[in-house]
The first five atom37 places (N, CA, C, CB, O) and aatype in JSON, in Angstrom:
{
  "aatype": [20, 20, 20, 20, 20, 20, 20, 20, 20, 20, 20, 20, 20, 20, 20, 20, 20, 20, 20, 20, 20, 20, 20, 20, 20, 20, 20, 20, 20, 20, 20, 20, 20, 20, 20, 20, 20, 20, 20, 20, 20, 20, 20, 20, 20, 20, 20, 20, 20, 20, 20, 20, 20, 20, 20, 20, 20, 20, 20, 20, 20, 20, 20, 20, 20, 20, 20, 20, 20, 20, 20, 20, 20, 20, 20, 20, 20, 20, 20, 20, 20, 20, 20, 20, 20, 20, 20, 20, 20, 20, 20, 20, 20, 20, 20, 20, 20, 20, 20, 20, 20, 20, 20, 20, 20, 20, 20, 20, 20, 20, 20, 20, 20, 20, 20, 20, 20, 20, 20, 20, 20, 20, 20, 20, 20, 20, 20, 20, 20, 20, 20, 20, 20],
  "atom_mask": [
    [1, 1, 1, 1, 1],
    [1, 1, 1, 1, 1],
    [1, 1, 1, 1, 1],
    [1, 1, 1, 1, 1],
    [1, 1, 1, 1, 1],
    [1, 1, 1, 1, 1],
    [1, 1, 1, 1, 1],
    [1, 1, 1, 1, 1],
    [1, 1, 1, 1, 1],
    [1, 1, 1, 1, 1],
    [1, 1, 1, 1, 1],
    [1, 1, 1, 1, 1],
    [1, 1, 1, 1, 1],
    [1, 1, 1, 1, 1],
    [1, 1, 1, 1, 1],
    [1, 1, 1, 1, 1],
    [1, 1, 1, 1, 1],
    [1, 1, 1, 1, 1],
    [1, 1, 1, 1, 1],
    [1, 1, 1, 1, 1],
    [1, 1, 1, 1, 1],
    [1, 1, 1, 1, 1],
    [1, 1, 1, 1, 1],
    [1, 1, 1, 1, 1],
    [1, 1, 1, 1, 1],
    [1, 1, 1, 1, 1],
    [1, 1, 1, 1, 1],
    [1, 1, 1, 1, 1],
    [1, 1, 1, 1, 1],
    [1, 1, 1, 1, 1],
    [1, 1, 1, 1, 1],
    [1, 1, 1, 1, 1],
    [1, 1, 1, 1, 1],
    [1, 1, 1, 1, 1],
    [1, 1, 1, 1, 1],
    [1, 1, 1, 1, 1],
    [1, 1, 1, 1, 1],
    [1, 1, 1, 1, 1],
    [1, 1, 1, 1, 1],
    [1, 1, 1, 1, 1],
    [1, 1, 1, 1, 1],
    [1, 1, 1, 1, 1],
    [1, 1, 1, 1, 1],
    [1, 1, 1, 1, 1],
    [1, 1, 1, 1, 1],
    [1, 1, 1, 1, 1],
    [1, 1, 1, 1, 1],
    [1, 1, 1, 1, 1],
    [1, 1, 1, 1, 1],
    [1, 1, 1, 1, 1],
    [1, 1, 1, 1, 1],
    [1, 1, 1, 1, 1],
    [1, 1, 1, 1, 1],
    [1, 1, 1, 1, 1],
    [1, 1, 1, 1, 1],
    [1, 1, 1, 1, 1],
    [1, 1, 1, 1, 1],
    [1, 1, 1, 1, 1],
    [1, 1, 1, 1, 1],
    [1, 1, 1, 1, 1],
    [1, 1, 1, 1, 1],
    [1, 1, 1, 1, 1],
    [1, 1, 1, 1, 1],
    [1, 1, 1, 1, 1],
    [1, 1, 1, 1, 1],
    [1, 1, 1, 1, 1],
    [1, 1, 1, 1, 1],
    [1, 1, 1, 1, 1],
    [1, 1, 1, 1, 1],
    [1, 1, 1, 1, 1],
    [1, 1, 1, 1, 1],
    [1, 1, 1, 1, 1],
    [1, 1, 1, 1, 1],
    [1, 1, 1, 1, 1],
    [1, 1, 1, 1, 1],
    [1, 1, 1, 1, 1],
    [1, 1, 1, 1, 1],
    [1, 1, 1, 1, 1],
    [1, 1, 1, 1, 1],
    [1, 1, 1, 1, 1],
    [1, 1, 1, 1, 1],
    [1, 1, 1, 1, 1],
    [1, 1, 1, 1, 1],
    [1, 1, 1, 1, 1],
    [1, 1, 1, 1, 1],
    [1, 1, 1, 1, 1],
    [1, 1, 1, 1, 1],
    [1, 1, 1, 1, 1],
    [1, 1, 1, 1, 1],
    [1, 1, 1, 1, 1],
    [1, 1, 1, 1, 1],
    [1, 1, 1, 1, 1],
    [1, 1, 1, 1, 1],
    [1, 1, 1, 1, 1],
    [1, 1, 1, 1, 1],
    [1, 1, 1, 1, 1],
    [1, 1, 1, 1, 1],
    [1, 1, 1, 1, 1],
    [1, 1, 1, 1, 1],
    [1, 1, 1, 1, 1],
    [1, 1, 1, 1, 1],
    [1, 1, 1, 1, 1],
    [1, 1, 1, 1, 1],
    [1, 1, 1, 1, 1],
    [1, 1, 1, 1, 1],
    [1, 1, 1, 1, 1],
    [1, 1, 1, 1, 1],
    [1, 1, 1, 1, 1],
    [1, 1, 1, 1, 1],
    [1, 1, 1, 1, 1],
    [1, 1, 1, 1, 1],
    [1, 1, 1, 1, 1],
    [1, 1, 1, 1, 1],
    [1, 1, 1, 1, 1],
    [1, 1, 1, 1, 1],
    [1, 1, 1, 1, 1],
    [1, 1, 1, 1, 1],
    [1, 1, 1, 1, 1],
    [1, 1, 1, 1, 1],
    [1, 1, 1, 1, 1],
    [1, 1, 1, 1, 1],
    [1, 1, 1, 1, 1],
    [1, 1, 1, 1, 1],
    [1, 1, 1, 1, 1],
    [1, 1, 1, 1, 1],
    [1, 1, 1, 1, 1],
    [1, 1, 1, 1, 1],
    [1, 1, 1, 1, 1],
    [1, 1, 1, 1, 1],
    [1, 1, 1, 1, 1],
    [1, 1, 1, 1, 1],
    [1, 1, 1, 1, 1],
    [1, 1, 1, 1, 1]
  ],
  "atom_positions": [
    [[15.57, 40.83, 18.87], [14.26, 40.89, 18.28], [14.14, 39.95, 17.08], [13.93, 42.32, 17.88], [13.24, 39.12, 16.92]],
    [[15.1, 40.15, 16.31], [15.05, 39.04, 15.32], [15.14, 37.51, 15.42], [15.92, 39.28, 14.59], [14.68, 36.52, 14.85]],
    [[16.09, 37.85, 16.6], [16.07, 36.05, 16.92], [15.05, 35.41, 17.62], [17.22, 35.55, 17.77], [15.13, 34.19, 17.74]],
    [[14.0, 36.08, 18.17], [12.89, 35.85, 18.57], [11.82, 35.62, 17.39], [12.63, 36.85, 19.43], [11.1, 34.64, 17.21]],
    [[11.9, 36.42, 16.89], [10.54, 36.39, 15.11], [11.06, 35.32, 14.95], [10.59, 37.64, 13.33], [10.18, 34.46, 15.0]],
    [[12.42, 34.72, 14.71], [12.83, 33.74, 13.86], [11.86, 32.11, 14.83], [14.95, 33.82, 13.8], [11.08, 31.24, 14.46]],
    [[12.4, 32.41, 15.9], [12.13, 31.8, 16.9], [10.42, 31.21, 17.02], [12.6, 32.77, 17.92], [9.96, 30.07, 16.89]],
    [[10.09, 31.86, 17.17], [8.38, 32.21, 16.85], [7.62, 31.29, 15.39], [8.29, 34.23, 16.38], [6.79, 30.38, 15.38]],
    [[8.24, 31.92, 14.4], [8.33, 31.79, 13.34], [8.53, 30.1, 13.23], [9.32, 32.74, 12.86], [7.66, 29.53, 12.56]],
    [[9.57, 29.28, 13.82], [9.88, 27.81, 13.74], [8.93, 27.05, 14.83], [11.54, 27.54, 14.07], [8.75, 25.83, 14.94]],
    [[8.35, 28.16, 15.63], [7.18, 27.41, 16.54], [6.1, 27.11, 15.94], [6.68, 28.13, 17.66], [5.43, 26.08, 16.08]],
    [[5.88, 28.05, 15.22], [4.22, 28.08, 14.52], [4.52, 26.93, 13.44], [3.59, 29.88, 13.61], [3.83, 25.93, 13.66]],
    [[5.4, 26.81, 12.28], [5.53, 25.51, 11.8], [6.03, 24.83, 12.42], [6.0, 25.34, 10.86], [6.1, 24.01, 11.5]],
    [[6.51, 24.31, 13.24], [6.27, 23.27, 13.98], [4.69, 23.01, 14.54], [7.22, 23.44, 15.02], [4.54, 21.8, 14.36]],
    [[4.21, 23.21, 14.76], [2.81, 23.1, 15.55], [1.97, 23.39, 14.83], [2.55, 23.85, 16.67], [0.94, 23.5, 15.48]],
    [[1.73, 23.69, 13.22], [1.21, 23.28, 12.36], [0.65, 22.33, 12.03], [1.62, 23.38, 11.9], [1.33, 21.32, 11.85]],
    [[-1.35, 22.23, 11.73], [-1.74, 21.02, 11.65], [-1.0, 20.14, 10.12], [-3.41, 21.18, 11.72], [-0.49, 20.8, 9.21]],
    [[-1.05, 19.08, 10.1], [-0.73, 18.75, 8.93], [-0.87, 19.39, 7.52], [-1.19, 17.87, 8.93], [-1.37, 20.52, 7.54]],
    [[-0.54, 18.92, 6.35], [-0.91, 19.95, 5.34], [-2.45, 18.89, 4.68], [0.73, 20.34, 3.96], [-3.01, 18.13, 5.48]],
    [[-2.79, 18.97, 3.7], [-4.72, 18.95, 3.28], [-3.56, 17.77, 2.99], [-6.16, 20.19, 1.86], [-3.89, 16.73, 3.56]],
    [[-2.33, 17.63, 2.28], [-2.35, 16.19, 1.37], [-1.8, 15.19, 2.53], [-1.17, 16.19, -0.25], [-1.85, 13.96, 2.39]],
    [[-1.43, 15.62, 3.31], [-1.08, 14.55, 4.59], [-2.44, 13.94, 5.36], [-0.13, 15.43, 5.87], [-2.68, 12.77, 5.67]],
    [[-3.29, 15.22, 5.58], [-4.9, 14.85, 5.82], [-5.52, 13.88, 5.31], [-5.73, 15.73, 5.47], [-6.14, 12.94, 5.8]],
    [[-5.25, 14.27, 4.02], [-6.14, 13.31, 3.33], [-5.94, 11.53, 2.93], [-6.26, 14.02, 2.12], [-6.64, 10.63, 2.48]],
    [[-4.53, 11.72, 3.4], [-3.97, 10.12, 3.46], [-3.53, 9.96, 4.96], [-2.49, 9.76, 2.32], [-2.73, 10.82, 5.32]],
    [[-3.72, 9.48, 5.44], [-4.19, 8.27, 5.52], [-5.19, 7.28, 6.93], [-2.97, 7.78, 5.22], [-4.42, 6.63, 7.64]],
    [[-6.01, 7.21, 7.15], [-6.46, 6.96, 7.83], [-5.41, 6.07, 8.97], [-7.46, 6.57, 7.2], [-5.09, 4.95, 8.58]],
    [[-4.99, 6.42, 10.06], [-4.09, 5.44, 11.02], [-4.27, 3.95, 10.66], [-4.53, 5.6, 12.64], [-3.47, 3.24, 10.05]],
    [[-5.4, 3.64, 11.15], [-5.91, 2.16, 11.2], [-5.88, 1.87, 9.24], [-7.91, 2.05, 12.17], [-5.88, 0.67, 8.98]],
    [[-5.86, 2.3, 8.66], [-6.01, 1.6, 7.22], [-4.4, 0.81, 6.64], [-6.53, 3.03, 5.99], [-3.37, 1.05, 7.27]],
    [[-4.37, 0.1, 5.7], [-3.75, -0.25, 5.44], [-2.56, 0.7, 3.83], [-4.51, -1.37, 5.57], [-1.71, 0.3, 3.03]],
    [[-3.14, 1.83, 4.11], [-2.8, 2.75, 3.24], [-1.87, 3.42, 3.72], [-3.71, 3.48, 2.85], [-2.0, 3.29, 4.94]],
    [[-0.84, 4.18, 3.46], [0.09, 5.09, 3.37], [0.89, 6.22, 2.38], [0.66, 4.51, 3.67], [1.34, 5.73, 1.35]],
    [[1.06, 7.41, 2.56], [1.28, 8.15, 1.35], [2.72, 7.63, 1.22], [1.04, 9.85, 1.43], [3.46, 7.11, 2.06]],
    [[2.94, 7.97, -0.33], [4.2, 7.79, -0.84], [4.75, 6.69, -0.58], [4.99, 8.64, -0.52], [3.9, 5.79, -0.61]],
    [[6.15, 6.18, -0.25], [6.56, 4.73, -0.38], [6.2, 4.66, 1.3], [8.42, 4.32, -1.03], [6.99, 3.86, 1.8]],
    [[5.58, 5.02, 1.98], [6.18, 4.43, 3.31], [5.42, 3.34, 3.59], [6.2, 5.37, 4.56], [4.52, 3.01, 2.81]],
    [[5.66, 2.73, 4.63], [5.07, 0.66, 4.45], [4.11, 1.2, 5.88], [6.93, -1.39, 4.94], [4.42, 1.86, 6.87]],
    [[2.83, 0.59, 5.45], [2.0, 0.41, 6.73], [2.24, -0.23, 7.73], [1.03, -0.02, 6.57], [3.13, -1.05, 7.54]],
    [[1.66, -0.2, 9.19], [1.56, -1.03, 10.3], [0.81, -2.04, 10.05], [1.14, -0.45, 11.37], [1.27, -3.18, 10.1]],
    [[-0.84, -1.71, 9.66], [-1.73, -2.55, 9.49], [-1.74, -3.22, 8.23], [-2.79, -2.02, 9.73], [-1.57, -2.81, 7.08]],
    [[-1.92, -4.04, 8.58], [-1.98, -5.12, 6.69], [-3.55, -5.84, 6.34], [-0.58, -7.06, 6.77], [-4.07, -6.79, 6.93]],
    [[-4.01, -5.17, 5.37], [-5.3, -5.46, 4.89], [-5.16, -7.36, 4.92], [-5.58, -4.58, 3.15], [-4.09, -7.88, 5.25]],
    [[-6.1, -8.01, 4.62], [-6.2, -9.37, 4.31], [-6.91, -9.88, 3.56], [-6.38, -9.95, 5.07], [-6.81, -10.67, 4.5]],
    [[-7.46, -10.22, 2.93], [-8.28, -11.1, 1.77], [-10.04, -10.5, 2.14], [-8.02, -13.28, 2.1], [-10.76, -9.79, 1.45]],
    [[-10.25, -11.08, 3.36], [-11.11, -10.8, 4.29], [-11.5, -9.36, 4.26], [-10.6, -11.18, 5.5], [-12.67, -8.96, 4.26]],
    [[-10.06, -8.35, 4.21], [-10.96, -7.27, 4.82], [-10.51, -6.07, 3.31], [-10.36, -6.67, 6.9], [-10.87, -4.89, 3.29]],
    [[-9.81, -6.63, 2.38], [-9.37, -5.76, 1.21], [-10.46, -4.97, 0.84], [-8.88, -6.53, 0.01], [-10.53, -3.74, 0.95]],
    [[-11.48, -5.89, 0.29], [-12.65, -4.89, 0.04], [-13.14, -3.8, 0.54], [-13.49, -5.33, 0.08], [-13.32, -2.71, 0.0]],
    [[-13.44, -4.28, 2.01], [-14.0, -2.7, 2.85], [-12.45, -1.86, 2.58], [-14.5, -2.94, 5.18], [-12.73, -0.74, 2.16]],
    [[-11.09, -2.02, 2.66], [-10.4, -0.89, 2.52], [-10.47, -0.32, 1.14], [-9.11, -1.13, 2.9], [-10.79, 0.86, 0.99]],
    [[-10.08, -1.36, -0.22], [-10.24, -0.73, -1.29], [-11.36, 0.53, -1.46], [-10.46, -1.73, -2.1], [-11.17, 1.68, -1.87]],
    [[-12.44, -0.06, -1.05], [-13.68, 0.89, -1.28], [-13.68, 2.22, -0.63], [-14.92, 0.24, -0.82], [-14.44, 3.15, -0.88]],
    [[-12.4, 2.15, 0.56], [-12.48, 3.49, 0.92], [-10.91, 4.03, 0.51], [-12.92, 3.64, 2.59], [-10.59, 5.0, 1.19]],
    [[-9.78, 3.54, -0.58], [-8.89, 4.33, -0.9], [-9.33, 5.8, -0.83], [-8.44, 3.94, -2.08], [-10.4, 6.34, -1.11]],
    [[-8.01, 6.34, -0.3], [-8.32, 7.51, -0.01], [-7.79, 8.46, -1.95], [-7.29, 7.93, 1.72], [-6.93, 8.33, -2.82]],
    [[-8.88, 9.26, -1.71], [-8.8, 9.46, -2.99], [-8.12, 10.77, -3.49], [-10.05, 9.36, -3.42], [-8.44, 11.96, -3.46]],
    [[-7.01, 10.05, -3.96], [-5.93, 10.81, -4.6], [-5.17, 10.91, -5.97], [-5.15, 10.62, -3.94], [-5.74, 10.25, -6.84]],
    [[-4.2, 11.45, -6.32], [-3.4, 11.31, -7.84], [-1.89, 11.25, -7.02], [-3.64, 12.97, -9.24], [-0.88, 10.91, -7.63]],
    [[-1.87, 11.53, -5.9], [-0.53, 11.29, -5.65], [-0.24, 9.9, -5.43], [-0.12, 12.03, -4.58], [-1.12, 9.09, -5.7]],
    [[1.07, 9.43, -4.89], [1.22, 7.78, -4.84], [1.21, 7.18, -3.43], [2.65, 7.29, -5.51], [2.17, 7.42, -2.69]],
    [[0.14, 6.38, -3.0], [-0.09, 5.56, -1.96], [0.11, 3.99, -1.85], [-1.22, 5.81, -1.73], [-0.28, 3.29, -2.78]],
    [[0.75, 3.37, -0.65], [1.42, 2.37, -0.84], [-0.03, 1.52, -0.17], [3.06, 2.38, -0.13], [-0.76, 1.99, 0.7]],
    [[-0.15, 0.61, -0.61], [-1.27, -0.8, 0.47], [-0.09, -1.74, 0.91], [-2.78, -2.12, -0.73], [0.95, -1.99, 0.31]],
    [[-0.6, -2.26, 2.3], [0.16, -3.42, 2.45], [-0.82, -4.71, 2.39], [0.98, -3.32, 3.8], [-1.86, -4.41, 1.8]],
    [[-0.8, -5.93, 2.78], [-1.88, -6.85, 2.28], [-0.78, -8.26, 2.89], [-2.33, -6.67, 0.18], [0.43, -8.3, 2.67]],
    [[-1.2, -8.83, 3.33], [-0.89, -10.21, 4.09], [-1.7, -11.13, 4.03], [-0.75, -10.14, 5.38], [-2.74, -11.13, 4.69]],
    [[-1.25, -12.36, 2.99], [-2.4, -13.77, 2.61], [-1.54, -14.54, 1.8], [-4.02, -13.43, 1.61], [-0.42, -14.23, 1.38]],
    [[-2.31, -15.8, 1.59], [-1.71, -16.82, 0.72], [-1.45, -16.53, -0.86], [-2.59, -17.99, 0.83], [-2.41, -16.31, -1.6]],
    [[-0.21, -16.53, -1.31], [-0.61, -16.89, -2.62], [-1.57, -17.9, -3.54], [0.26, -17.06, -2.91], [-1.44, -19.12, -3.51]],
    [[-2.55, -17.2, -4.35], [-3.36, -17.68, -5.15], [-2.76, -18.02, -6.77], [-4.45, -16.72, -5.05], [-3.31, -18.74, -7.61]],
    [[-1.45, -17.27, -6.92], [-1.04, -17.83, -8.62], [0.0, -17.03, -8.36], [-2.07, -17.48, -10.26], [-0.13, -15.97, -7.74]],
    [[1.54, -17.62, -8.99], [2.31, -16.88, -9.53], [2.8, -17.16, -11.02], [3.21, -16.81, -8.68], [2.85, -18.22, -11.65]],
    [[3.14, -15.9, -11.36], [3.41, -16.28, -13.12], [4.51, -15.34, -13.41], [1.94, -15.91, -14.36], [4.31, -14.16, -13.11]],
    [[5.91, -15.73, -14.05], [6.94, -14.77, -14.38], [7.13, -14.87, -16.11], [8.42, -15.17, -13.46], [7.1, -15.97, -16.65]],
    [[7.28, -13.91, -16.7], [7.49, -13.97, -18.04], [9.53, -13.92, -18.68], [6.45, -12.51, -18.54], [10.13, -13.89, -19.76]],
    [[9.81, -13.93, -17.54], [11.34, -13.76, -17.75], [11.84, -12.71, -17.61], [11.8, -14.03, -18.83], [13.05, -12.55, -17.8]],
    [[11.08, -11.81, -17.25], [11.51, -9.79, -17.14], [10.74, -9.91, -15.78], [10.56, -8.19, -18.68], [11.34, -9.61, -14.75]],
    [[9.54, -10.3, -15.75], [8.6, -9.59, -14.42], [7.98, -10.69, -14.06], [7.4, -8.3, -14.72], [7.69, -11.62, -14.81]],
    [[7.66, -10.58, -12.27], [7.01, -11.2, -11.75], [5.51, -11.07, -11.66], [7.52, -11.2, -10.92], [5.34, -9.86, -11.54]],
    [[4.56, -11.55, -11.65], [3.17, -11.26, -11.13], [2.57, -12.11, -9.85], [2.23, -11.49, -12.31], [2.26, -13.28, -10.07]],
    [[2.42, -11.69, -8.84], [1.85, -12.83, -7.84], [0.58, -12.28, -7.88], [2.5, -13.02, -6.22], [0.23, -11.23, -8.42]],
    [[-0.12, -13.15, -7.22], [-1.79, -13.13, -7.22], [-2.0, -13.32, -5.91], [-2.64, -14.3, -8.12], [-1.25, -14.11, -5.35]],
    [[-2.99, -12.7, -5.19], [-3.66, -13.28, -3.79], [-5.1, -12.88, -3.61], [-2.88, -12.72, -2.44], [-5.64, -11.86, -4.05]],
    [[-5.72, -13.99, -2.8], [-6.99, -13.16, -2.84], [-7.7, -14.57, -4.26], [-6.62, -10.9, -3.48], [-7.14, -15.15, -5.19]],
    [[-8.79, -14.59, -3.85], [-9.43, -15.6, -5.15], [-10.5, -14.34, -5.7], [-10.49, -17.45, -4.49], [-11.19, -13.5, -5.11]],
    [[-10.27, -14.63, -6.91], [-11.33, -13.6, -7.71], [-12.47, -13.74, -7.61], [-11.32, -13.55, -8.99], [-13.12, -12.88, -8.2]],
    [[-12.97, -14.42, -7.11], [-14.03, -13.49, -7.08], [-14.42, -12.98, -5.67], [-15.17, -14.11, -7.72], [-15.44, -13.22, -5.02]],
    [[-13.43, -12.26, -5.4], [-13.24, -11.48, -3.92], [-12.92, -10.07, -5.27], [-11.48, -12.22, -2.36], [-13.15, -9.84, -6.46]],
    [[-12.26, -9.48, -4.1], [-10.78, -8.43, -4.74], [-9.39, -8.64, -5.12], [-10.37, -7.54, -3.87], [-8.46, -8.0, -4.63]],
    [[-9.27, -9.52, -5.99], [-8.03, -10.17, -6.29], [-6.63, -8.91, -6.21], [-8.27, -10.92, -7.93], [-6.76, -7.94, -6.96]],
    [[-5.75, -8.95, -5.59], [-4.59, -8.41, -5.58], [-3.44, -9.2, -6.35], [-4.32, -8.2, -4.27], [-3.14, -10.39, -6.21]],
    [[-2.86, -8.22, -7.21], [-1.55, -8.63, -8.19], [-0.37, -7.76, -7.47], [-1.78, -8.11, -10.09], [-0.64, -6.62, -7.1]],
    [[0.73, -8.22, -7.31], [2.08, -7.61, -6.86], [2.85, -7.31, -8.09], [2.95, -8.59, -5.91], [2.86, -8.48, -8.46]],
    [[3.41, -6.78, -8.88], [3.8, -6.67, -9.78], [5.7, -6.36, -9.86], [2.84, -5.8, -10.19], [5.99, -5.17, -9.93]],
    [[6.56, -7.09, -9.87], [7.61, -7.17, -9.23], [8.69, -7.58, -10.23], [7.42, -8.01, -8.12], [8.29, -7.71, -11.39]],
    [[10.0, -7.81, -9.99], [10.9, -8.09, -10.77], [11.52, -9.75, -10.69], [11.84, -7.02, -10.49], [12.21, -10.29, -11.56]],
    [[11.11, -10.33, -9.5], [11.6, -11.61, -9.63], [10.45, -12.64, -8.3], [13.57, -11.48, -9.26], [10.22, -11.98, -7.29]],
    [[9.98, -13.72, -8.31], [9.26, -14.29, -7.45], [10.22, -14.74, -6.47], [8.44, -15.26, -7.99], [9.82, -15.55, -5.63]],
    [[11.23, -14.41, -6.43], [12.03, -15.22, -5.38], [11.45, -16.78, -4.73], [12.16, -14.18, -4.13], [11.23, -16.84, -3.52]],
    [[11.25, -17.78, -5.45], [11.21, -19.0, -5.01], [9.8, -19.0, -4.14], [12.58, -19.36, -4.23], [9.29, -19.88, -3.45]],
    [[9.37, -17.62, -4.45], [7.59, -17.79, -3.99], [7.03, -19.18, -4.82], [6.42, -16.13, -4.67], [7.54, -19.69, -5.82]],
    [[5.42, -19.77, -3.83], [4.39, -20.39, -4.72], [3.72, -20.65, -4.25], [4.48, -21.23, -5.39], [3.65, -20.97, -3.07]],
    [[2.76, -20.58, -5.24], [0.92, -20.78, -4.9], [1.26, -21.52, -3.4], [-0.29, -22.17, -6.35], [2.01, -22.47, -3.2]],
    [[0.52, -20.84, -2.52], [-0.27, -21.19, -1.31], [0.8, -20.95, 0.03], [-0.84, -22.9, -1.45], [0.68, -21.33, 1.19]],
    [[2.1, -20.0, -0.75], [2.93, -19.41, 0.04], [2.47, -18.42, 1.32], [3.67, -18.78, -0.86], [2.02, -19.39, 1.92]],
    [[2.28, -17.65, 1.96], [1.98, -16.81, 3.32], [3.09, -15.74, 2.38], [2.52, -17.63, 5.32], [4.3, -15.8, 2.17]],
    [[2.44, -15.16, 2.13], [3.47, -13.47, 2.02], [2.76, -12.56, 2.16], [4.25, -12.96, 0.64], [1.56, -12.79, 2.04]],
    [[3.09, -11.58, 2.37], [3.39, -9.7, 2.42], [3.94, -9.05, 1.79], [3.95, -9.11, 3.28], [5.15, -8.86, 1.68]],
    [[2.45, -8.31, 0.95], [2.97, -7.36, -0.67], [2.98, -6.13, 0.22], [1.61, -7.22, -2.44], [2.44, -5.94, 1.31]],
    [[3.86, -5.19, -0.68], [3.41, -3.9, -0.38], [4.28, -2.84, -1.54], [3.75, -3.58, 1.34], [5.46, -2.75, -1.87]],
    [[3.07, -2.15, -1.92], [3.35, -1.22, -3.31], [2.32, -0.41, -3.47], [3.49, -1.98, -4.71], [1.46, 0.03, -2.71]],
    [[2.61, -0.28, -4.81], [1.87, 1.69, -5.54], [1.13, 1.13, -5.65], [2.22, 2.85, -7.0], [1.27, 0.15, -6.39]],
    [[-0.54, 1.44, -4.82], [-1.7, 1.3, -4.76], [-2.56, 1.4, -6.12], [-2.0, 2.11, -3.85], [-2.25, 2.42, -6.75]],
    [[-3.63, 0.58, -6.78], [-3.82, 0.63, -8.35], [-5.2, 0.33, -8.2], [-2.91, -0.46, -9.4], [-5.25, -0.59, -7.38]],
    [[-6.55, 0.69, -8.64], [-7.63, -0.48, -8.6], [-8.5, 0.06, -9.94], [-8.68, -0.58, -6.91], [-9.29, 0.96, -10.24]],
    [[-7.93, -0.95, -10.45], [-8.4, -1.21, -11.89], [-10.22, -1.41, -11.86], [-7.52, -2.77, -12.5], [-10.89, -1.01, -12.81]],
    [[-10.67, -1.9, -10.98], [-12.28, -2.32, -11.26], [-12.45, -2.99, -9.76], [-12.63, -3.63, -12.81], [-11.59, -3.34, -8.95]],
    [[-13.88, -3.05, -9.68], [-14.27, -4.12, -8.54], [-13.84, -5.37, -8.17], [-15.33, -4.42, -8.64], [-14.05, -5.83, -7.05]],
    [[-13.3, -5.9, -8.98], [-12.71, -6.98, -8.54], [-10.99, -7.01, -8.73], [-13.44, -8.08, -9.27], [-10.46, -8.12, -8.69]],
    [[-10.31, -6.05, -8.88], [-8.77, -6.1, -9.19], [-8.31, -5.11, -8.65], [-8.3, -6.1, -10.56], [-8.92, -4.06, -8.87]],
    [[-7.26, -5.06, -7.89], [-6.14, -3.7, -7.06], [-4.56, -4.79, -7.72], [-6.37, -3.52, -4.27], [-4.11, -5.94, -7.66]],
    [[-4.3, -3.64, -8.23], [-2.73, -3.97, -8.68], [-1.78, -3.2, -7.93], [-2.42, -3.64, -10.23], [-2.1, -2.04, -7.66]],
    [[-0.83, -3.57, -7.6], [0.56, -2.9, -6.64], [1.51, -2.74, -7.6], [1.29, -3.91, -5.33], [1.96, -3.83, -7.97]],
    [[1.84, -2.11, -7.96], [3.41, -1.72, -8.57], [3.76, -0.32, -8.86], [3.68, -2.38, -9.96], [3.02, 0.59, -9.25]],
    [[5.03, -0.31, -8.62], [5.4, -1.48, -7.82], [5.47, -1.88, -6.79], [6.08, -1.74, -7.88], [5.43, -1.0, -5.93]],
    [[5.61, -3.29, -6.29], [5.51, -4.11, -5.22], [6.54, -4.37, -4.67], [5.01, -5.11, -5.42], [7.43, -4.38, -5.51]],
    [[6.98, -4.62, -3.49], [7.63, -5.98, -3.05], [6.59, -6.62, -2.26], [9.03, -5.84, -2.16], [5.51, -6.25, -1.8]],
    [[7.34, -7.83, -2.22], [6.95, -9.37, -1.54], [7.57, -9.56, -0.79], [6.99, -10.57, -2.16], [8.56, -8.83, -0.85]],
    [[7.57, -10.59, 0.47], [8.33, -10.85, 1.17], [7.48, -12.42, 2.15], [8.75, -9.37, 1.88], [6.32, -12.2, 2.52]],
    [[7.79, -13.17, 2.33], [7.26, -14.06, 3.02], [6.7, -13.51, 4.59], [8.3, -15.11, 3.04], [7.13, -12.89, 5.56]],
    [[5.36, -14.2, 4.09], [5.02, -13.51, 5.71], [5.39, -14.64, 7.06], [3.02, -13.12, 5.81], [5.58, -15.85, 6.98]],
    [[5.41, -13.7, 8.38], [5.6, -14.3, 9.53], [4.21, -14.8, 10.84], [6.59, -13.29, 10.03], [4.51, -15.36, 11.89]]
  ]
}
């Protein structure tokens, strides 16, 4: 009898709909994901805006991924900053520890802690980079 309740018991969580904070992140098709995990889909210059505008709205930590040319990189000797995206779009900043031999007008793929400072700025950090394919 008990090993049945128990039994029972690991069915029903299992077959449990998600919980409200899994719900609420993340749309399949978006370029969003809860916590560190890396998306399938990768937003683009093109389509950042319509996703920014629908971050899913949370306090916990969601990752964006994002695939385009570099528009600026700048390192201060501690940290990296890459730029993509021309401002007056939705400019995206990666915020990182080293550019690895990135530069302006490079093809890469950010992906980090989702940030959006204002209508025209989403910051990632942190980020990584990686050259895109």
């Amino acid at each position: 009898m008990k090993a049945r309740r128990i039994l029972l018991s690991m069915a029903l969580v299992l077959s449990a709909p998600p919980s409200f904070a899994e719900s609420a992140c993340c749309d399949p098709e978006s370029p969003f994901r809860p916590g560190e995990a890396y998306p399938e889909t990768l937003a683009s210059c093109e389509t950042i805006r319509h996703w920014a505008d629908r971050a899913p709205a949370t306090d916990k930590r969601i990752t964006l991924g994002i695939k385009g040319r570099l528009t600026g990189v700048h390192a201060d000797g501690v940290m990296a900053y890459l730029l993509m995206c021309e401002p007056s779009e939705v400019q995206v900043m990666c915020v990182t520890y080293n550019a690895n031999g990135l530069a302006r007008g490079d093809e890469v793929v950010f992906g980090g802690g989702y940030g959006r400072l204002d209508a025209h700025h989403v910051v990632l950090d942190p980020c990584l980079a990686s050259r895109g394919q």
